[in-house]
C-alpha positions in Angstrom: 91.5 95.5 99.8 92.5 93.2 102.6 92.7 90.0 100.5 95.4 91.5 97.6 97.5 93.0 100.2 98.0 89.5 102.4 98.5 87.7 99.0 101.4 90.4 98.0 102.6 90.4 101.7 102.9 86.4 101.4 104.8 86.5 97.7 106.9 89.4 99.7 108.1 87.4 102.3 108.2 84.1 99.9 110.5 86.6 97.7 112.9 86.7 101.1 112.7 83.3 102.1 113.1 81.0 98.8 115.7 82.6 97.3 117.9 82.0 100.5 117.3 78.3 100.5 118.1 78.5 96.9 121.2 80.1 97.8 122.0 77.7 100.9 121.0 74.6 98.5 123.8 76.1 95.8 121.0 76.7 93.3 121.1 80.7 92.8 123.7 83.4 92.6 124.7 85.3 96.2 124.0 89.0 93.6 120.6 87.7 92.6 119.7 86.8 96.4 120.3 90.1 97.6 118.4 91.8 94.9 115.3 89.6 95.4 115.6 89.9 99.2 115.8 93.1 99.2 113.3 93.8 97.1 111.0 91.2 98.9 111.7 93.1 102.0 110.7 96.6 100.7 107.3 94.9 99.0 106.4 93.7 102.5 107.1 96.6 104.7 104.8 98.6 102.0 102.3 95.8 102.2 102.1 94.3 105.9 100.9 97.5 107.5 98.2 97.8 104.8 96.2 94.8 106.3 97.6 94.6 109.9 96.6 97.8 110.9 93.7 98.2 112.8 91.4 101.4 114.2 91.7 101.8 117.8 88.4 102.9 119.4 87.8 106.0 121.1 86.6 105.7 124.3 84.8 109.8 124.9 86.2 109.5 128.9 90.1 110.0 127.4 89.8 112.6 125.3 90.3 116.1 125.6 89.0 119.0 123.4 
């Protein structure tokens, strides 16, 4: 499961990024930009966290029953 999530995380952030230097080249409608940034955005908070996360260990001295 790690390897689909970095590969939607990097379209994701690619969704933000190109569409902006579309936008700055004069290549893409300001509407459509927003759209696909946003919606690049959302895909990549849902899919970042998915292969970033990591398990802490638990060390037996710190915790309290």
């Amino acid at each position: 499961m790690n390897a689909p999530t970095k590969v939607v995380s990097l379209l994701a952030l690619g969704a933000v990024i190109v569409p902006c230097l579309l936008f700055f080249a004069g290549a893409m409608e300001l509407d459509i930009v927003k759209w696909l940034a946003l919606g690049g955005t959302i895909a990549w908070f849902i899919a970042t966290p998915l292969w970033m996360s990591r398990k802490l260990p638990v060390d037996a001295t710190e915790v309290e029953i």
